[in-house]
C-alpha positions as CSV (number, residue, x, y, z in Angstrom):
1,X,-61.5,-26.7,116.7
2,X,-58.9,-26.1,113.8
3,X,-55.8,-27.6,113.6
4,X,-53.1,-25.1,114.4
5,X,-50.8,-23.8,111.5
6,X,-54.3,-23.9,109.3
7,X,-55.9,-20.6,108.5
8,X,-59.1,-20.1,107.0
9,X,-60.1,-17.2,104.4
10,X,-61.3,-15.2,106.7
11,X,-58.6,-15.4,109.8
12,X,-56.5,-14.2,106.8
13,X,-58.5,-11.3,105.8
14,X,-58.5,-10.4,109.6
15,X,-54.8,-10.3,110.1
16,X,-53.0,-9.1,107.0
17,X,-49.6,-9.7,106.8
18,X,-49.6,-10.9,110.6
19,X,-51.4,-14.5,109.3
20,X,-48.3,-15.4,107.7
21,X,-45.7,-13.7,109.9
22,X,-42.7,-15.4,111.1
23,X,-42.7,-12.4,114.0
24,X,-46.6,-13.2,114.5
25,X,-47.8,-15.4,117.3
26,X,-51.5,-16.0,117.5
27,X,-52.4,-16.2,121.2
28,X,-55.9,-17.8,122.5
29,X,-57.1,-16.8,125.8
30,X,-58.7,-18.5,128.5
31,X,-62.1,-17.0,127.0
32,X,-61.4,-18.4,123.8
33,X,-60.5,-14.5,122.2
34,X,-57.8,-14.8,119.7
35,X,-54.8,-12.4,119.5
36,X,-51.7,-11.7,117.6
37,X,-49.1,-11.1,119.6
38,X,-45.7,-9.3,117.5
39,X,-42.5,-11.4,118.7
40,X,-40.4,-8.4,117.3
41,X,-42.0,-5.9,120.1
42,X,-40.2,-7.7,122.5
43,X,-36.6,-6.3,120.7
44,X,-38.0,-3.3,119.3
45,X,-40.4,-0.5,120.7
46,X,-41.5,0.8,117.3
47,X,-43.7,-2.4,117.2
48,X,-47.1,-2.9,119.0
49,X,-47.2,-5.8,121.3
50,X,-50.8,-6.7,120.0
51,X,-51.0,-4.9,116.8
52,X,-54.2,-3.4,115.4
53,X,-55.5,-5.7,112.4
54,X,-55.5,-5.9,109.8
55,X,-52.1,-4.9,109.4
56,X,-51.4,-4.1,105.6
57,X,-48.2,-2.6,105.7
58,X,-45.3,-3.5,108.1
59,X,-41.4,-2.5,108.2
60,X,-41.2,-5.7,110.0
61,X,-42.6,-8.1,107.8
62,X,-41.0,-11.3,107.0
63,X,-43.2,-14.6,105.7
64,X,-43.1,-17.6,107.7
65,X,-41.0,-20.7,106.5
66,X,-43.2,-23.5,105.5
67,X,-42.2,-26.7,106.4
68,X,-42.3,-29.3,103.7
């Protein structure tokens, strides 16, 4: 299992913008299925809950903070 907060090339490729996100929450499931689940849909109903991905283009967008 990877640590969390690490993304490999091709969980990147997958999400789009979402892989770096500070609105984007990635969300495992009992099954072991992994979701991104858009904090700003909570706020706003022009955003998917679990968007379609890869997302390459989002109003919304803002890059997480990286701790340092």
């Amino acid at each position: 299992m990877r640590e969390e907060g690490k993304k490999d090339g091709g969980e990147v490729e997958r999400a789009g913008l979402c892989s770096d996100c500070a609105h984007a929450r990635r969300v495992e499931s009992a099954r072991g299925s992994v979701f991104v689940l858009c904090d700003r849909s909570a706020s706003d109903p022009a955003y998917a809950k679990y968007p379609r991905l890869p997302m390459r283009d989002c109003p919304g967008y803002a890059p997480a903070k990286r701790g340092g």
